[in-house]
Backbone of each chain as ProteinMPNN parsed JSONL, in Angstrom:
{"seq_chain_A": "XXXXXXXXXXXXXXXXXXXXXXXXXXXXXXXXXXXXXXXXXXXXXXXXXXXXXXXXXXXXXXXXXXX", "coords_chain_A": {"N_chain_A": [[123.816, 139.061, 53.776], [123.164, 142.375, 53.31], [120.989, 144.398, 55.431], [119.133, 146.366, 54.616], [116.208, 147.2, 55.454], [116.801, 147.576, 58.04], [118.6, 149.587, 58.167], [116.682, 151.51, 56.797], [114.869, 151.825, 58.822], [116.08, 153.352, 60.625], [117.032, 155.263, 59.906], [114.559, 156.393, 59.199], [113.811, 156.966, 61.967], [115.797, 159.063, 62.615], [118.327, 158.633, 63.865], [121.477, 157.969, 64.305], [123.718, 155.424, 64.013], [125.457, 155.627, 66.169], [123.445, 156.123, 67.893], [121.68, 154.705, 68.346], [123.183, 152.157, 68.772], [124.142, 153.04, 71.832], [121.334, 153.184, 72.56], [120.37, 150.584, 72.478], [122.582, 149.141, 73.793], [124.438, 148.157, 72.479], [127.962, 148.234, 70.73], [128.651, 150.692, 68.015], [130.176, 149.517, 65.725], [128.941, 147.182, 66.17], [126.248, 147.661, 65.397], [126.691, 148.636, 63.332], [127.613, 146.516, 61.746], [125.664, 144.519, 61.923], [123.435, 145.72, 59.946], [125.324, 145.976, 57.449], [125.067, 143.056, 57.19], [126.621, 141.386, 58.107], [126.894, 140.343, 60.508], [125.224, 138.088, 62.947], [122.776, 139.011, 64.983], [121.708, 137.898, 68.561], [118.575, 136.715, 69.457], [117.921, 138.154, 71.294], [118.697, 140.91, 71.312], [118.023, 141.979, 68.64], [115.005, 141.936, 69.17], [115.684, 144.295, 71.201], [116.479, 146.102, 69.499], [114.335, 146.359, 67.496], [112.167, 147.237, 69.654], [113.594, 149.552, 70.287], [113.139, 150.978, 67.605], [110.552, 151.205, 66.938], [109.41, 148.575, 65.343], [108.5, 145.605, 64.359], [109.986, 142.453, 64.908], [109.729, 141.324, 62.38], [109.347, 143.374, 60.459], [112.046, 144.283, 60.84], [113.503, 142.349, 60.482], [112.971, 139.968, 58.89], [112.684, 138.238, 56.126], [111.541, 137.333, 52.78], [111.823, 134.741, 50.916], [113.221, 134.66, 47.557], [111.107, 133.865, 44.548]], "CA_chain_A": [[122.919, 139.935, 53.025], [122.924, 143.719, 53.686], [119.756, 144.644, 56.488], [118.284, 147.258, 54.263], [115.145, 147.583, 56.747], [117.104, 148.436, 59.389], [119.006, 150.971, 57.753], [115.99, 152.846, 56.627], [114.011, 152.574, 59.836], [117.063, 153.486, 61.798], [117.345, 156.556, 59.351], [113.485, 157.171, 59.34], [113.464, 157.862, 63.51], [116.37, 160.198, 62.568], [119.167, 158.059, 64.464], [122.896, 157.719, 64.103], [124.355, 153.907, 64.314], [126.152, 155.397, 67.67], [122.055, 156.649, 68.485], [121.154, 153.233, 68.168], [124.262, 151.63, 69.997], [123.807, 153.594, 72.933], [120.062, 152.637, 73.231], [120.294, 149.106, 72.857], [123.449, 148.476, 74.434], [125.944, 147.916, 71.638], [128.658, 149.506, 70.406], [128.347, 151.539, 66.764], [130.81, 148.776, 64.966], [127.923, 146.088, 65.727], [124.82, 148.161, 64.677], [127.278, 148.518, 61.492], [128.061, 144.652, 61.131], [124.171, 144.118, 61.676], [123.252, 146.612, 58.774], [126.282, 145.127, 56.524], [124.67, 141.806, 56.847], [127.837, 140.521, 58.34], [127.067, 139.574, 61.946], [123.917, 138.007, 63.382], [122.547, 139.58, 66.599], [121.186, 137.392, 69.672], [117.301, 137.345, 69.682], [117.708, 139.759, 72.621], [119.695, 142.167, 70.691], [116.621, 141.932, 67.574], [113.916, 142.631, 70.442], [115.746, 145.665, 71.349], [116.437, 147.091, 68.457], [113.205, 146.722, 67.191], [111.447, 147.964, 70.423], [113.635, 150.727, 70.116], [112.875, 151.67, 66.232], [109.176, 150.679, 67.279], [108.821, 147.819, 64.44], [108.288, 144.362, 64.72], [111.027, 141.557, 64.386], [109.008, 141.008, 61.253], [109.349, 144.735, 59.635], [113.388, 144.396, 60.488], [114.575, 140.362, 60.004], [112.214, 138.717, 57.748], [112.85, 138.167, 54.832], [110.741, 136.374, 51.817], [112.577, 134.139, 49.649], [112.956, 134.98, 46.032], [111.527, 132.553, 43.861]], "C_chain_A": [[122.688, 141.239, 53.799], [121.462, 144.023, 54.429], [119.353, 145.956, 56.027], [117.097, 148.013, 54.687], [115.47, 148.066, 57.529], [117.698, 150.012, 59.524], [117.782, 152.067, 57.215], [115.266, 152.837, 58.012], [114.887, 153.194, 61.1], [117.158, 155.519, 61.47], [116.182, 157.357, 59.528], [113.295, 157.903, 60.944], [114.687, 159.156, 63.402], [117.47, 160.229, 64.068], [120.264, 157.672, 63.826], [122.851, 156.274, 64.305], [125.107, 154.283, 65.637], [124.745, 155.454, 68.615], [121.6, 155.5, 69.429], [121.799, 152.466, 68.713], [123.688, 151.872, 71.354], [122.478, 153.169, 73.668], [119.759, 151.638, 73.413], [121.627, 148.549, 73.869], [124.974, 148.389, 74.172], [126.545, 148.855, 71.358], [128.069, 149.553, 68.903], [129.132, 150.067, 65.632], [129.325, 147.437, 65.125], [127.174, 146.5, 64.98], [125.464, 147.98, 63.265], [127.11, 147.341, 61.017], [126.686, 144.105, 61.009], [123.419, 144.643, 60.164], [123.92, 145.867, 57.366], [125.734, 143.736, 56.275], [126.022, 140.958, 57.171], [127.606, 140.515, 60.231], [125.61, 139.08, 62.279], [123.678, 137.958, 64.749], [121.815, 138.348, 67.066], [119.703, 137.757, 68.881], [117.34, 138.685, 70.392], [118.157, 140.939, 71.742], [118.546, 142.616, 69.585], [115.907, 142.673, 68.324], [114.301, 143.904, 70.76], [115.7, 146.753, 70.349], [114.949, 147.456, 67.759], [112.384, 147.073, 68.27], [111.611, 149.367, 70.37], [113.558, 151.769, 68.794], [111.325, 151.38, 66.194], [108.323, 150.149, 66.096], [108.85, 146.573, 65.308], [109.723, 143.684, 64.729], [110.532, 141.096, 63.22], [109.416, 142.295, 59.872], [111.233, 144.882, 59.642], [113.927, 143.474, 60.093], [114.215, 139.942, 59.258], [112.53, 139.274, 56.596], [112.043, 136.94, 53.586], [111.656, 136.12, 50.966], [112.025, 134.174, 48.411], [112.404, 133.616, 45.336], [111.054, 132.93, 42.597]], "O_chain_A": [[122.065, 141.204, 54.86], [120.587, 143.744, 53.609], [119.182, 146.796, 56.91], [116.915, 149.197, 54.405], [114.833, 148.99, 58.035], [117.538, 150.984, 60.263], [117.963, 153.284, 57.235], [115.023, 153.973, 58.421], [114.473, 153.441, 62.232], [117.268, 156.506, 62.198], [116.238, 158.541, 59.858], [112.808, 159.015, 61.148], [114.498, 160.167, 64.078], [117.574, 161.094, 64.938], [120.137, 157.034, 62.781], [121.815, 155.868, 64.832], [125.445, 153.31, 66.312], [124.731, 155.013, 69.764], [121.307, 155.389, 70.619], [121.096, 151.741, 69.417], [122.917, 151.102, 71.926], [122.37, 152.888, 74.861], [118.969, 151.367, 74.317], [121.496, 147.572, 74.606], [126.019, 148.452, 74.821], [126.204, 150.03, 71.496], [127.229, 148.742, 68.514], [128.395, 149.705, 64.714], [128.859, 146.918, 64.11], [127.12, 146.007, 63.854], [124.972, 147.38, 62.309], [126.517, 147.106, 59.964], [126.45, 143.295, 60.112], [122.908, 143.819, 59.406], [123.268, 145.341, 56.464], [125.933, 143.241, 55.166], [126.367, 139.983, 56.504], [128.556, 140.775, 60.969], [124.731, 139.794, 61.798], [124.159, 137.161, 65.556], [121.274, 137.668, 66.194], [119.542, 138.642, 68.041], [116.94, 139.82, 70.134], [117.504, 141.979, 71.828], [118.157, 143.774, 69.74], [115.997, 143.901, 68.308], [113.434, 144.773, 70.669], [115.139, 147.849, 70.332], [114.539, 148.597, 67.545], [111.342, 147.392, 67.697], [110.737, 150.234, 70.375], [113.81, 152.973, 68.829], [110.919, 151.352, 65.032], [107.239, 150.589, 65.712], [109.11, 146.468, 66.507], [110.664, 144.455, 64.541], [111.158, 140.069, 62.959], [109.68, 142.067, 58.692], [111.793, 145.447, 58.703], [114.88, 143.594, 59.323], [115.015, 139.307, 58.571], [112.617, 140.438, 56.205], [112.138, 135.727, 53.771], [112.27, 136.966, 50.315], [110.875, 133.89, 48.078], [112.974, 132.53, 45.441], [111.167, 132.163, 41.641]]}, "seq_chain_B": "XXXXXXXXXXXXXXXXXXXXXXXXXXXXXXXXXXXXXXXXXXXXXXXXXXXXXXXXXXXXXXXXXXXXXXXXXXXXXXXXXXXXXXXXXXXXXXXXXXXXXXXXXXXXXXXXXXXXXXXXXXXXXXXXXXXXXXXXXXXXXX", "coords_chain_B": {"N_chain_B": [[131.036, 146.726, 76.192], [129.826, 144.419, 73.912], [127.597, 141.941, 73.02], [128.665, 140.868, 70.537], [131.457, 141.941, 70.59], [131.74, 140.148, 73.18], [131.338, 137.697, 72.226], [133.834, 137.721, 70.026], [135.653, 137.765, 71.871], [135.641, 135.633, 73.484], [135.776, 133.208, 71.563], [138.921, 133.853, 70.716], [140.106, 133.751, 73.275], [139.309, 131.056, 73.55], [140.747, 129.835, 71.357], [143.439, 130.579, 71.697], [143.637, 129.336, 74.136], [143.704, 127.034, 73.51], [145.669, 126.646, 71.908], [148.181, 126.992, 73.77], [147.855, 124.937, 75.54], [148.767, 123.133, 73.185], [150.962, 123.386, 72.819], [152.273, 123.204, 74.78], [152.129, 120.821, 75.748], [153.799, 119.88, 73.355], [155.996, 120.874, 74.343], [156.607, 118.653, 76.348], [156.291, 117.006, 74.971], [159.084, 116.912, 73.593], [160.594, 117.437, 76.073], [160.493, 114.997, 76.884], [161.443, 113.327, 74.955], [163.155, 114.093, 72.984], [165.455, 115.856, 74.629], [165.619, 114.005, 76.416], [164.968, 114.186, 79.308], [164.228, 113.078, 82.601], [161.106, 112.232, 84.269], [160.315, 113.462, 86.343], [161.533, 115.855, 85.633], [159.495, 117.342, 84.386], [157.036, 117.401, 85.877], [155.787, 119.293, 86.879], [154.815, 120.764, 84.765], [153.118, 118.604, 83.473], [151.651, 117.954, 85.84], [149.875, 120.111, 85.412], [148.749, 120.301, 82.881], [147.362, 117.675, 83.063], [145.777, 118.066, 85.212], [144.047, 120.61, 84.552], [143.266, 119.069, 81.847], [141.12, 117.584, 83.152], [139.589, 119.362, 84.443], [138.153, 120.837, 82.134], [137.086, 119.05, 80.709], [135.287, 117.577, 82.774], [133.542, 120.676, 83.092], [132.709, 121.29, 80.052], [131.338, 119.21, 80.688], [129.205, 119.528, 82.816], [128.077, 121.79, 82.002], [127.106, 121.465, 80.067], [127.833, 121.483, 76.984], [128.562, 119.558, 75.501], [127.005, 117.443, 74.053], [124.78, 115.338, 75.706], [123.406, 112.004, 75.928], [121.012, 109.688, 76.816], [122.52, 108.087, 79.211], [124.207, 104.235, 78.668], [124.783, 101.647, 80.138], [126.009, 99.916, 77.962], [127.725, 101.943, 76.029], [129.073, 103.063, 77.822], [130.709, 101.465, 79.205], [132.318, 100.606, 76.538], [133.079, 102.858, 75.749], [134.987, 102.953, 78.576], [136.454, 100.705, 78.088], [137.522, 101.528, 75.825], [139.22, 103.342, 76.601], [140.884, 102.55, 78.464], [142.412, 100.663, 76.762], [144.375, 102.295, 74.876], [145.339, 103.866, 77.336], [146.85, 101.318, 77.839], [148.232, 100.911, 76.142], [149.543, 103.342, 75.255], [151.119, 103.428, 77.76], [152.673, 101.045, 77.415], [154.225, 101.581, 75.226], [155.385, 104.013, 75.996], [157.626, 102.789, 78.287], [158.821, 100.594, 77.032], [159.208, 100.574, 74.5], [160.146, 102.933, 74.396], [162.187, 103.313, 76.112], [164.741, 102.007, 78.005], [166.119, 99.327, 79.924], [163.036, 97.69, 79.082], [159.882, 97.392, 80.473], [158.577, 94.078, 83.256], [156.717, 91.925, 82.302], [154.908, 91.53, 85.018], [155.214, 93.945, 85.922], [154.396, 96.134, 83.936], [151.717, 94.946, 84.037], [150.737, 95.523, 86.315], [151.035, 98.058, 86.455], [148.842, 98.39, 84.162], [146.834, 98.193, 86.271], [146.497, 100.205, 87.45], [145.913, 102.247, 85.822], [143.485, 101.287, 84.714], [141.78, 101.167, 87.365], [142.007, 104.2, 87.612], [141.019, 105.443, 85.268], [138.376, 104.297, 85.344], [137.895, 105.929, 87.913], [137.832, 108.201, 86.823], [136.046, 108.622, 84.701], [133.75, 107.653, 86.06], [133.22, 110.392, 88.015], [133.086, 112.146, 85.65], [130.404, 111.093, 84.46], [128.938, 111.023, 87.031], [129.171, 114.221, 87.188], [128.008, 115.099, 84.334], [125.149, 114.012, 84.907], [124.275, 115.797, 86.972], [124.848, 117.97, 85.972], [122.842, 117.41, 83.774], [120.204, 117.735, 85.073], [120.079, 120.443, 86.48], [120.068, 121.535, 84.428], [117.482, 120.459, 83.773], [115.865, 121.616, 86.135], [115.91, 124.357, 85.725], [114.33, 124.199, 83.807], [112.264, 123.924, 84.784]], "CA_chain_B": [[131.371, 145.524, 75.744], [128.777, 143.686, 73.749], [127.438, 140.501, 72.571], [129.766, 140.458, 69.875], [132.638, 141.74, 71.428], [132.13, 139.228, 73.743], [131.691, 136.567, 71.323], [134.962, 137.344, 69.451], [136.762, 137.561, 72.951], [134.958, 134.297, 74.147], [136.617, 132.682, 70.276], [140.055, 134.369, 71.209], [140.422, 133.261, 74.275], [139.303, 129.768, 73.225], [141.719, 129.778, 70.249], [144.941, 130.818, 72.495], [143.654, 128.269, 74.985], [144.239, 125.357, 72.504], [147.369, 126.548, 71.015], [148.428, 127.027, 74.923], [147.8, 123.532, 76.068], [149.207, 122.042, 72.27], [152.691, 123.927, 73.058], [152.559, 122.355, 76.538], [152.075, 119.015, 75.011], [155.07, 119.869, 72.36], [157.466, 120.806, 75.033], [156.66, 117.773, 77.334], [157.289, 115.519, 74.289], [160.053, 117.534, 73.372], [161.765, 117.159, 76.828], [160.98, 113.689, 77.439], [161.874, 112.336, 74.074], [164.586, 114.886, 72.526], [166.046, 115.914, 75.472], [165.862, 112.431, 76.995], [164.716, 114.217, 80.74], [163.31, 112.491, 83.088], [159.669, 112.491, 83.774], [160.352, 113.986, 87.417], [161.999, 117.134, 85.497], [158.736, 118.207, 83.677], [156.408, 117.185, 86.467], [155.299, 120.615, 87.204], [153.787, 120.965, 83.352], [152.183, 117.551, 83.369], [149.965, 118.211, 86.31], [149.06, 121.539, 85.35], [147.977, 119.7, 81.841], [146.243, 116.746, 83.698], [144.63, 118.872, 86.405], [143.351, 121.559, 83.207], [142.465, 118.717, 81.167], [140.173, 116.831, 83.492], [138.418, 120.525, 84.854], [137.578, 121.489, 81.252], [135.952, 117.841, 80.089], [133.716, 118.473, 83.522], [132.839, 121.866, 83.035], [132.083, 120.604, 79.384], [129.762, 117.764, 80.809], [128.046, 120.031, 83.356], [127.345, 122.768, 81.56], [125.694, 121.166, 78.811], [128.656, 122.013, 76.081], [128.959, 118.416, 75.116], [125.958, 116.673, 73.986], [125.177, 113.698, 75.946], [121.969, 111.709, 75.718], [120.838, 109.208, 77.474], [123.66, 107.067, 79.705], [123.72, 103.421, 78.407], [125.789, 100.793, 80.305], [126.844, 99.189, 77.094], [128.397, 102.627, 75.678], [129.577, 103.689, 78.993], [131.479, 100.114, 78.954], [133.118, 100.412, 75.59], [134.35, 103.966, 76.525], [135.82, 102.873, 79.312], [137.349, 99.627, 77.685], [138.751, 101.89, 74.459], [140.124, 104.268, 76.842], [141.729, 100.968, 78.971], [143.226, 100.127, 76.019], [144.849, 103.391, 74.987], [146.074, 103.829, 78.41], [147.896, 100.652, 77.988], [149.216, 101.36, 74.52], [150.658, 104.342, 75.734], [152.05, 102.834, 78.599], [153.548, 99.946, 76.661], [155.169, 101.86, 74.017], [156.48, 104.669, 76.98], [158.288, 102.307, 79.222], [159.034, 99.179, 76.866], [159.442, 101.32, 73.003], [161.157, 104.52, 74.582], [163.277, 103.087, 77.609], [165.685, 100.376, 77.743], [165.109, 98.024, 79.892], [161.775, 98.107, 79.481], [158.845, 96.935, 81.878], [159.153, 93.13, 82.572], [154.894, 91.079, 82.432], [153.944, 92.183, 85.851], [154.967, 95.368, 86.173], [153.059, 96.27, 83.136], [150.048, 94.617, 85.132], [150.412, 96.323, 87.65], [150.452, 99.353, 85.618], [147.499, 98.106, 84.032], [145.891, 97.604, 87.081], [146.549, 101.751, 88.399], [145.176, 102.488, 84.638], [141.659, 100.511, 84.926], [141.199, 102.181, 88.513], [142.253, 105.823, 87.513], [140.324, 105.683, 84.075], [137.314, 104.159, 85.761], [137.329, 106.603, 88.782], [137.717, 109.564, 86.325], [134.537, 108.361, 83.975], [132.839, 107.863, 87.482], [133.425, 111.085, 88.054], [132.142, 112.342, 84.601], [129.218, 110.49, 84.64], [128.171, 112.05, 88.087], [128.859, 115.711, 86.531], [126.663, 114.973, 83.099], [124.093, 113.625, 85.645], [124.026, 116.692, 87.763], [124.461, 119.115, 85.049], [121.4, 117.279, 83.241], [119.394, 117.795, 86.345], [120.352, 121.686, 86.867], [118.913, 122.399, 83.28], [116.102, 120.391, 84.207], [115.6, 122.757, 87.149], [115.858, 125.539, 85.131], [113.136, 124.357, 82.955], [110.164, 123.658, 85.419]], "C_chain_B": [[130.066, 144.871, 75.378], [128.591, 142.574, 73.58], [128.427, 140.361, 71.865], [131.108, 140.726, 70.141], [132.919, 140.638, 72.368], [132.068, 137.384, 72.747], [133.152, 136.38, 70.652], [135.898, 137.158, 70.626], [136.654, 136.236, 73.928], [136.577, 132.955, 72.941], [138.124, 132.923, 70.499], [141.001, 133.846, 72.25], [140.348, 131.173, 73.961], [140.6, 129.132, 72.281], [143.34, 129.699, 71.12], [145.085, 130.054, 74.033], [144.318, 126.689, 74.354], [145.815, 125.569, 72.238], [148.146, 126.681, 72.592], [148.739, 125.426, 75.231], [148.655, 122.599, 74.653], [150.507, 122.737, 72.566], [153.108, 123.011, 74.267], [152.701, 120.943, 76.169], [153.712, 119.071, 74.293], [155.902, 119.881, 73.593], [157.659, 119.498, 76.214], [156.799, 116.702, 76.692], [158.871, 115.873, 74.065], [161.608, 117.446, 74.193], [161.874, 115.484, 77.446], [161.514, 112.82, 76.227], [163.401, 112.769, 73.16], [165.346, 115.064, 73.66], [166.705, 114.963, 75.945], [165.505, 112.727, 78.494], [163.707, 113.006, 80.976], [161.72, 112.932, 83.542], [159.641, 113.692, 85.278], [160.668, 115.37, 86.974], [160.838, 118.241, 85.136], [157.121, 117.912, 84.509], [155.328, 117.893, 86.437], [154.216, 120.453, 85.691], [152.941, 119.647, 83.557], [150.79, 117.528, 84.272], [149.145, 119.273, 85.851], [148.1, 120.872, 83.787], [147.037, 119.114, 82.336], [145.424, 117.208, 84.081], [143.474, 119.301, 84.709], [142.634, 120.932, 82.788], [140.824, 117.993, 81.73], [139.29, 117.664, 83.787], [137.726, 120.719, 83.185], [136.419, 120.205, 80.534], [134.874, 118.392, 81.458], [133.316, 119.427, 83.698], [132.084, 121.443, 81.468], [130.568, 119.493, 79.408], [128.785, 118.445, 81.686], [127.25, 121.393, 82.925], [126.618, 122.692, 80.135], [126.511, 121.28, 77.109], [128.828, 120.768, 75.388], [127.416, 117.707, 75.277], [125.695, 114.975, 74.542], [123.567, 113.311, 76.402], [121.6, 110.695, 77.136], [122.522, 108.043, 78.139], [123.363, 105.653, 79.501], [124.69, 102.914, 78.854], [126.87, 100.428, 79.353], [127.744, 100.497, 76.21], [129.352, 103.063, 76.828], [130.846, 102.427, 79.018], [132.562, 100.208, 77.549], [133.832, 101.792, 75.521], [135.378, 103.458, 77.234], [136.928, 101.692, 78.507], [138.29, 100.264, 76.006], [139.899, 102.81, 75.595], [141.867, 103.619, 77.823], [142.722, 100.902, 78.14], [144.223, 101.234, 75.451], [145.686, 104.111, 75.303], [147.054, 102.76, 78.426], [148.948, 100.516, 76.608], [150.189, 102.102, 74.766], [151.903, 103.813, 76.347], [153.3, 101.788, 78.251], [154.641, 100.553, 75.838], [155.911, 103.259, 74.685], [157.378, 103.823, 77.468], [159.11, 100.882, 77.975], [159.349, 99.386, 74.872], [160.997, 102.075, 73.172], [161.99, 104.272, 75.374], [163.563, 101.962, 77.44], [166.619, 99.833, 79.18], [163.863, 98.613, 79.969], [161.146, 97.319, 80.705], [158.898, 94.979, 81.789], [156.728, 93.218, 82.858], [153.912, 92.277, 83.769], [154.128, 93.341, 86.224], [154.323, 96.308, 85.313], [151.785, 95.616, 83.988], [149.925, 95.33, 85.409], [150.269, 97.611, 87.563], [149.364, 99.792, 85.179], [146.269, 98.344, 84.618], [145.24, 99.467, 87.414], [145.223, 102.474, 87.248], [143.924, 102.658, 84.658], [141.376, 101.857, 85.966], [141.373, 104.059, 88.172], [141.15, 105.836, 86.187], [138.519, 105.559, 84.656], [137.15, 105.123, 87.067], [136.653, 107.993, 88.252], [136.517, 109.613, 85.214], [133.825, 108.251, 85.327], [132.215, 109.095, 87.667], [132.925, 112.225, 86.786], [130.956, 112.331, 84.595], [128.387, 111.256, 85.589], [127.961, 113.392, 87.769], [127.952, 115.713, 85.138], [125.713, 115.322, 83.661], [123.666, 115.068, 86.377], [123.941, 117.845, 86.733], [123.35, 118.847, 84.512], [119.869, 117.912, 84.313], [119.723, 119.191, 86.468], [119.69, 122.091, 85.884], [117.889, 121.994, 83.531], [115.543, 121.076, 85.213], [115.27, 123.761, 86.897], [114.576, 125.784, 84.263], [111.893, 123.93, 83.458], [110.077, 125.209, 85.605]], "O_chain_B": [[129.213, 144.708, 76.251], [129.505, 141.869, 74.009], [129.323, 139.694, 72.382], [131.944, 139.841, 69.957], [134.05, 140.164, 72.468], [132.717, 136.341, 72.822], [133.695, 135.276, 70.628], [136.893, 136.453, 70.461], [137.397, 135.931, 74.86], [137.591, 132.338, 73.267], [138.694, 131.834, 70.438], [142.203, 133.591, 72.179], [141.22, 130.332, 74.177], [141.243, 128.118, 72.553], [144.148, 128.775, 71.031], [146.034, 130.064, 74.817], [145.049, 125.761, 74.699], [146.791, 124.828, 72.354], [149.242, 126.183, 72.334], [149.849, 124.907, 75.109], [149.146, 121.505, 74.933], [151.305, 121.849, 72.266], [154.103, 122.318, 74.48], [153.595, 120.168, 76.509], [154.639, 118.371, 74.704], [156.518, 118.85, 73.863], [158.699, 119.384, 76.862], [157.209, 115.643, 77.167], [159.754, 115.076, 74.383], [162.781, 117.407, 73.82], [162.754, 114.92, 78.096], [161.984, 111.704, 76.451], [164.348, 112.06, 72.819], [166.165, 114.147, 73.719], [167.929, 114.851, 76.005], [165.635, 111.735, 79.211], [162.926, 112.343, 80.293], [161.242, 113.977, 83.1], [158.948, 114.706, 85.188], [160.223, 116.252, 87.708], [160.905, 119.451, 85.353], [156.096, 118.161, 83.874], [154.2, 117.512, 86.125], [153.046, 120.071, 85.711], [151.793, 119.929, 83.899], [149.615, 117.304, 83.977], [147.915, 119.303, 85.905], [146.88, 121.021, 83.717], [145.904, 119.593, 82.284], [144.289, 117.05, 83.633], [142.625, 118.657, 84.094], [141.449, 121.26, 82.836], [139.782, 117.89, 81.083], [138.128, 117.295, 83.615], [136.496, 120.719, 83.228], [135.313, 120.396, 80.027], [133.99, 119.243, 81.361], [132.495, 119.424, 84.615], [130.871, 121.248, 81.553], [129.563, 119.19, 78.764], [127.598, 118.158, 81.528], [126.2, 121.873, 83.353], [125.928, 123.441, 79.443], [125.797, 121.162, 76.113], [129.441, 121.003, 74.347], [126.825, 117.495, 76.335], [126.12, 113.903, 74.112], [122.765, 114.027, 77.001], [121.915, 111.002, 78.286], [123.32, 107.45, 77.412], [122.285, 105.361, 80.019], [125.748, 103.314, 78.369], [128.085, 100.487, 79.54], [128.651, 99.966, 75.57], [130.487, 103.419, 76.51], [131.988, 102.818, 78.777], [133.7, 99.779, 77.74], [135.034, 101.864, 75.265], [136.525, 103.426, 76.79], [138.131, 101.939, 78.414], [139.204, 99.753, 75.359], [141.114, 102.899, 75.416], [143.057, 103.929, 77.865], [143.876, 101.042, 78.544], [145.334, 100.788, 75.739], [146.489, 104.779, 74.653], [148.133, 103.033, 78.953], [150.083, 100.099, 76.374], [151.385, 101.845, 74.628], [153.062, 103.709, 75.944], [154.456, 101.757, 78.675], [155.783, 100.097, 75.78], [156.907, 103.687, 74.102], [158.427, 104.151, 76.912], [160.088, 100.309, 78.456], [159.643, 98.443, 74.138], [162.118, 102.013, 72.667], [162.821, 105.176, 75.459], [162.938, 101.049, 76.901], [167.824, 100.073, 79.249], [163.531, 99.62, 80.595], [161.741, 96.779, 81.638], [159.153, 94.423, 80.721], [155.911, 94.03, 83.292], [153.027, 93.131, 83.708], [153.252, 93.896, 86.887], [153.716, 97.256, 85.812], [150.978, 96.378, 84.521], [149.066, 96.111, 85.001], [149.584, 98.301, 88.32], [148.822, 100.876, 85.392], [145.165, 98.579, 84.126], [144.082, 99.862, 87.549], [144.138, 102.975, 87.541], [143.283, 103.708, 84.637], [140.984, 102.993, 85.699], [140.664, 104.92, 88.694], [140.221, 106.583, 86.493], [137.65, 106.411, 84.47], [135.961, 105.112, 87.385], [135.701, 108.654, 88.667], [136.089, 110.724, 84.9], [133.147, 109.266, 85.487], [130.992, 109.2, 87.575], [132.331, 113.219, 87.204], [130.301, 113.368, 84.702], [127.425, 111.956, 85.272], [126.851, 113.893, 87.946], [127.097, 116.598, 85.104], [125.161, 116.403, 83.457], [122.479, 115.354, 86.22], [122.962, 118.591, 86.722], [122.543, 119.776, 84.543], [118.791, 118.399, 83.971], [119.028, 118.974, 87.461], [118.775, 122.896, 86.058], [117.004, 122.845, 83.624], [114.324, 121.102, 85.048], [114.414, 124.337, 87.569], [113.964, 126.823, 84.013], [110.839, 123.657, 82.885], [109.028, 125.727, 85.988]]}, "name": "protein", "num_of_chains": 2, "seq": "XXXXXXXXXXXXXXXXXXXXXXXXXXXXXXXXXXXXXXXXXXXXXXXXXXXXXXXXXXXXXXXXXXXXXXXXXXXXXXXXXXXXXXXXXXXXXXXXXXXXXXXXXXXXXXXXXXXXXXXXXXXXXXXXXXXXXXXXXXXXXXXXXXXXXXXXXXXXXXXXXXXXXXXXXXXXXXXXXXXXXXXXXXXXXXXXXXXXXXXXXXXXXXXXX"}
C-alpha cells in the first residue's frame, strides 16, 4: 500500500527523496520503495525518518483499517 | 549501502550459497556414480562440503537462526537414533548397492560403530553451541 503520509510530509518540509536519503542514511531508491509501499523499513529506519520529518511513527505508519 | 541493500545482498548471497553447495553435491554424485571415480579422487570437494556443512548448522545454533527450545533427552535421543539410522542406510546402499563386492556383517559394524561415534560427537558438539549461544542472548538481555 502506497505511504501517502510520507510523501506529503516529506514534500511539506520541502525535501527531495535524495534530501531524505542523505539524512537518514539511505539511499533515494529506498525512500522511493518506502513511499511506493513496496519495501518495509527496520523500526530504526521509521524512527529516523520520522525524527527527521518531525512526526510521530503514528502521523507516518499507522494506518486505520477500513471497515 | 543500506538496510535494504543489505538485505537483498544478505538474500543473494544466501541464494548463490545454496545453489553453490547443491552443484557440489551434483558433481560429487556425478563423479562417484557416473564416472565410477573413486572416493579418494573427489576428496578435496567432500571435505570442503563436510567442513562448510557442519560450520553453518553451528553458526545456525549459536546465533539463534534456528529455533531451539528447551533440550529434552528423549528428542535429543530420537535425533540422534534417526540420524544413526540414515547414516547406516547410506552406508549400506554406498558400499553393498553401488560396489561389488560389497561390505561383508562386520565390516558394516564396524562402520556402524565409526557412524554412532561421529554422529554422536557432532550432536555433542551442537548441543554445546545452542547451549552457549542460548546463554550469550541471555547476557545480552540482563
Amino acid at each position: 500500500m502506497e505511504n501517502i503520509k510520507l510523501k506529503l510530509a516529506r514534500v511539506e518540509k520541502g525535501m527531495s527523496q535524495q534530501n531524505l536519503a542523505d539524512l537518514v542514511g539511505a539511499t533515494r531508491q529506498t525512500i522511493g520503495l518506502i513511499e511506493k509501499g513496496k519495501y518495509n523499513p527496520s523500526l530504526n529506519l521509521c524512527v529516523k525518518i520520522a525524527k527527521t520529518l518531525d512526526r510521530t511513527l503514528n502521523d507516518l505508519f499507522w494506518y486505520e483499517d477500513k471497515k | 549501502m543500506d538496510e535494504r541493500n543489505k538485505q537483498i545482498a544478505l538474500k543473494v548471497i544466501a541464494v548463490m550459497y545454496f545453489l553453490t553447495i547443491i552443484s557440489m553435491q551434483g558433481i560429487v554424485l556425478y563423479r562417484q556414480f557416473a564416472l565410477g571415480q573413486e572416493i579418494g579422487d573427489f576428496e578435496d570437494i567432500a571435505i570442503i562440503m563436510t567442513i562448510n556443512s557442519i560450520f553453518l548448522i553451528s553458526a545456525l545454533l549459536y546465533f539463534g537462526a534456528l529455533p531451539v527450545r528447551k533440550l529434552k533427552v528423549k528428542s535429543i535421543l530420537l535425533y540422534y537414533l534417526t540420524f544413526v539410522f540414515l547414516g547406516s542406510v547410506f552406508t549400506y546402499a554406498k558400499y553393498n548397492i553401488f560396489q561389488s563386492p560389497g561390505l561383508s556383517f562386520e565390516q558394516l559394524f564396524n562402520k556402524l560403530k565409526i557412524i554412532s561415534a561421529i554422529i554422536g560427537l557432532l550432536m555433542g558438539f551442537w548441543i554445546l553451541l545452542s547451549f552457549l549461544g542460548k546463554k550469550r542472548i541471555d547476557k545480552e538481555l540482563e
